[in-house]
N, C-alpha and C positions, 0 to 999 in steps of 0.2 A: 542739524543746521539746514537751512531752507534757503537761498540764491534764488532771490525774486525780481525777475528783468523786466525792465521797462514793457507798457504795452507798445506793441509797434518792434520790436527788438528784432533783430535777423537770424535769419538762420545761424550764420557765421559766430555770431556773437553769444547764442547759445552755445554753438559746438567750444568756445574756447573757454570758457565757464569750464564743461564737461574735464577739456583735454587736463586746465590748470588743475581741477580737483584730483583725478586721478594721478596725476604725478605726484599729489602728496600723496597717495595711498590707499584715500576712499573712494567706497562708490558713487555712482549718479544715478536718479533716480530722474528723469524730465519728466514732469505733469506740465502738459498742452491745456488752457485752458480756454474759453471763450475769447476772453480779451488781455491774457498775460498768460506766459509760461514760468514754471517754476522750477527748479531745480536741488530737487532734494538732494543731499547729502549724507551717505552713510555708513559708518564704521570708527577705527578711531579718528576722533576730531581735538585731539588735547591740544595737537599741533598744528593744526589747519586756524590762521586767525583771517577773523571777518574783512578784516581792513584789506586783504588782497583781491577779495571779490569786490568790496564796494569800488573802489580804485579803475574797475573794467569797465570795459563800452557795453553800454548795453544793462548795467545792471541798475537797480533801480533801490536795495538794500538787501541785508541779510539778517536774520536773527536766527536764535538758537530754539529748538522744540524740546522743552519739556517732556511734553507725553509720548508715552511710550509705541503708540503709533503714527509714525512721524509720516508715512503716504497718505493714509486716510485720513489725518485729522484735519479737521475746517482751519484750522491753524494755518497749516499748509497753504492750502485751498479755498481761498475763505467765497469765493463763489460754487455754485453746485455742477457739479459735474451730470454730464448729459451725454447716453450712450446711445450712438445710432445702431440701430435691432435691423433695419430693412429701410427702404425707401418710406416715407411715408410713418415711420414708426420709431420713436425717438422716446425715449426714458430717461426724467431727470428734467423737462421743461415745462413748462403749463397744462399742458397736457397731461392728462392721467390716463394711461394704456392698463388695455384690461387685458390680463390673457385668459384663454377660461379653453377646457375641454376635458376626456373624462379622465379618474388618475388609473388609469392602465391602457393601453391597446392592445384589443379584444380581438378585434380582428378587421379585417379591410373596408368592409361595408360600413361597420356602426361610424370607425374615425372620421372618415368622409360624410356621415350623416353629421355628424358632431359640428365637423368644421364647416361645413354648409351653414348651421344653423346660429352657431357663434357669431360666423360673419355677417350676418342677414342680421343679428341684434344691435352690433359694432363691436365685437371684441377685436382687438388689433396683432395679437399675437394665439395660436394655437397648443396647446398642453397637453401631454400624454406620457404616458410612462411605458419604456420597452424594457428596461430592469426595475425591477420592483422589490425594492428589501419587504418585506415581514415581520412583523411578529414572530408569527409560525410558519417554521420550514415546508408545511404540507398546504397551505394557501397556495393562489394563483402569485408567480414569481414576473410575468410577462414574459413576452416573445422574444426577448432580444432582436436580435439582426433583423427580423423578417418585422419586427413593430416599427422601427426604425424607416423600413422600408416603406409601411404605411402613410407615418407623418409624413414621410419626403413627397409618396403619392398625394393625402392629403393636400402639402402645401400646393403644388402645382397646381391643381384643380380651385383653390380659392385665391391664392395668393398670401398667406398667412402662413408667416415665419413662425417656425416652435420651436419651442424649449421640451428640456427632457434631460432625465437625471441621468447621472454618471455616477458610479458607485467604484470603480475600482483605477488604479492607473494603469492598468494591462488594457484598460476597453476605454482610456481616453481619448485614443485615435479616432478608434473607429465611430464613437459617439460625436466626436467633432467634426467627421465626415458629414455629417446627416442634420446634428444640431444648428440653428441661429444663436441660440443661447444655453450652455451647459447649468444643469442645476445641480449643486451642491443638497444634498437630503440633510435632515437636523441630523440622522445618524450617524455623520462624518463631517459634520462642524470641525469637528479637532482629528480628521485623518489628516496628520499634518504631509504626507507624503502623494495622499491627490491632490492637497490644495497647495503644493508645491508643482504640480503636474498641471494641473488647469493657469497657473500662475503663465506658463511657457505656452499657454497655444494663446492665437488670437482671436479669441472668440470669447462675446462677455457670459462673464459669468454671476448666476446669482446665487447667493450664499444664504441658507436658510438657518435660522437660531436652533443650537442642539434644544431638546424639551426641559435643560438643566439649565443650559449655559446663559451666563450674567450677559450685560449689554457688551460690558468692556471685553469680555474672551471672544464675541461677534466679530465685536471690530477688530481686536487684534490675529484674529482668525484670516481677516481681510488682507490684517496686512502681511500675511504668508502669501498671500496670489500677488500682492501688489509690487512685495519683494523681489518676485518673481519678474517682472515686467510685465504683466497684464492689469492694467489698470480700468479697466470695463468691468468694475463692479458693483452689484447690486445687493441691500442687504434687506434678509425678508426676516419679518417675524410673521412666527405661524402659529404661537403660544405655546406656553409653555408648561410643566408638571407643578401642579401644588395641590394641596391639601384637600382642596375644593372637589367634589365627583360628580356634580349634576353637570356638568360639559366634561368633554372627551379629553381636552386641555382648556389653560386661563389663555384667553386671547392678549395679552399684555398691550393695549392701547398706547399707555405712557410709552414703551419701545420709542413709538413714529415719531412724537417732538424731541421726545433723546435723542436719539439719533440724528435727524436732520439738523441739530443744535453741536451736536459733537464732530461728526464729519460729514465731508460734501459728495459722500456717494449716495447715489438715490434708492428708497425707501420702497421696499417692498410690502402688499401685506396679503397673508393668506389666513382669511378666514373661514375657511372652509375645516382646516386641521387646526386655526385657533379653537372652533368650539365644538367640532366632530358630531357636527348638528344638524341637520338642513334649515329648520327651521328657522334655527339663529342666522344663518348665514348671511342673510340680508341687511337687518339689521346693525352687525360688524362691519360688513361690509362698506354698507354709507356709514358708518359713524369713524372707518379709517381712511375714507376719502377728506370726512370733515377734519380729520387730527393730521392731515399733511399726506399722506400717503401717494407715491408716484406713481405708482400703478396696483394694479390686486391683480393675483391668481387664484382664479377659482374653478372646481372643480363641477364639470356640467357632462349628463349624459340623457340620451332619451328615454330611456327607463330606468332611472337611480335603483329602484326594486333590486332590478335582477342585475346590476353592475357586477362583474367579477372582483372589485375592491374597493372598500371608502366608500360604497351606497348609500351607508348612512349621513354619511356628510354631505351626500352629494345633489344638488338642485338637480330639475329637470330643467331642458331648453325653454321652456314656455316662462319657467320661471323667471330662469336668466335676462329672458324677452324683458321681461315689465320690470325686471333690477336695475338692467344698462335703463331704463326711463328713470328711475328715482335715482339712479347715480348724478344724470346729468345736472340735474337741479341740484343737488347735495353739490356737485361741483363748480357750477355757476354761484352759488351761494359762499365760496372761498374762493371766488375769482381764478378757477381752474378753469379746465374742459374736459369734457370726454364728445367725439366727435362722433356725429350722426354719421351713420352707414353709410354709404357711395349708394345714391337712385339708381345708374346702373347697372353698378354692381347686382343689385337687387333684382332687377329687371332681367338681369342675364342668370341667376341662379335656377330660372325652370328648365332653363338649356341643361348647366351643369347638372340639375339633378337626374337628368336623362342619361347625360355621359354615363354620373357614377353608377 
């Protein structure tokens, strides 16, 4: 059951919503939204009837949710939900935020090459991986602690908040020490015990599709973190495992309007691991800004060749250069944006590149 309060409603008048439901038994869930708050409800409700919420100050109606995830569904929520990342950087509004850097950190110099060069295209968020699941246990695994150390370096010197995966809930702390946005890998779509762990910190997180998993086990994947009280999330499809071998995975396109159609969490898409291709990358790329897509993560290094992991998927900077150019137009063409570089900023990176 979902307790939908007037726009304008008070604080006060949300809190006695809250207090009344929990005196029958269930929980509250408050979704803050743009222009109304809502107040999910959850547990038994045989005995909770509608009629003592519509009766309150402040409340505006109630009905009952069918589906089986009752945070995330548009149901809920029926506007889109919008997560602020940094100043300046917001996911879930007009805007299409790109994050892009390489999928490992290699070491101190190249990440800083990296994020110099993203920034200087317009990517608005920075990417790198300090734990690195595998394949094979004898691959390059990352740096842990000291990669971590990197991005943090990194961002100071551009300005450009990163994401970065989190694989275990023993190293949830310390990844959220360092993180803007914790990323969930397809390998632990369903660890239902870190995504009960990233659920409890405050920091958004985004939720990548396992290589198996249906739309509907994404979303209710979701709603393990949302369960939790962290509602800052984000759902990425990166494609998925099927029959097909001329790409690395299927980029599942349909995902982006499923999803933006089902629930009001914003739409990730990464095609970089949709087609495990460079070549393709572009192309998926604009063609998932044109299918609704709220931001892309993409994976960009200066030498893709000799990358320590994902080379093959991986663009060069140069490339990424003249991508953010066809993004923009692909995005003005769906009445989005992706936003030109800061002059500036631009102007000031021969300095930075002296620092780094």
């Amino acid at each position: 059951m979902i307790v939908v309060m007037k726009p304008g409603s008070t604080k006060s008048e949300v809190e006695a919503v809250i207090k009344r439901a929990e005196q029958m038994g269930v929980s509250t869930h408050p979704i803050y939204g743009e222009s109304r708050t809502v107040v999910a409800l959850v547990g038994d409700l045989t005995r909770v009837s509608r009629e003592v919420f519509d009766e309150m100050n402040g409340v505006a109606h109630t009905m009952r949710i069918q589906e089986p995830n009752k945070l995330t569904n548009r149901t809920t929520q029926p506007e889109d939900t919008m997560i602020d990342i940094a100043e300046g950087v917001r996911i879930g509004g007009k805007e299409v935020i790109v994050m892009a850097g390489p999928c490992s950190v290699e070491d101190r110099d190249s990440i800083v090459e990296v994020a110099i060069a993203v920034k200087e295209a317009g990517a608005k968020v920075l990417r790198g991986g300090a734990f690195k699941p595998r394949t094979s246990p004898y691959d390059f695994q990352g740096l842990g602690e000291e990669g971590l150390k990197y991005l943090a370096e990194a961002r100071e010197i551009t300005g450009l908040p990163i994401i970065t995966e989190v694989m275990t809930v023993e190293t949830v702390p310390l990844v959220a020490e360092y993180a803007d946005i914790l990323q969930i890998g397809a390998r632990n779509m369903q660890n239902y015990g870190l995504l009960n762990a990233v659920g409890k910190v405050d920091k958004p997180v985004m939720l990548k599709r396992g290589i198996s998993g249906l739309i509907k086990e994404l979303v209710m994947c979701a709603e393990y973190i949302a369960s939790n009280g962290n509602h800052k999330i984000m759902l990425c499809e990166r494609g998925i495992r099927t029959y097909e071998t001329a790409t690395r995975n299927t980029f599942d396109l349909n995902a982006i309007p499923v999803l933006k159609q089902s629930s009001h969490l914003p739409v990730v898409a990464d095609p970089s691991h949709g087609t495990g291709f460079r070549e393709f990358v572009p192309a998926m790329a604009k063609a998932a800004v044109a299918a609704g897509a709220d931001a892309l993560i993409l994976e960009v290094h200066p030498d893709p060749e000799n990358a320590l992991s994902d080379g093959r998927q991986t663009i060069s900077t140069e490339t990424f250069s003249k991508l953010m150019m066809d993004l923009r137009r692909i995005a003005d063409a769906v009445d989005r944006y992706i936003a030109e570089p800061d002059v500036q900023d631009i102007a000031d990176f021969a300095e930075l590149e002296a620092v780094a």
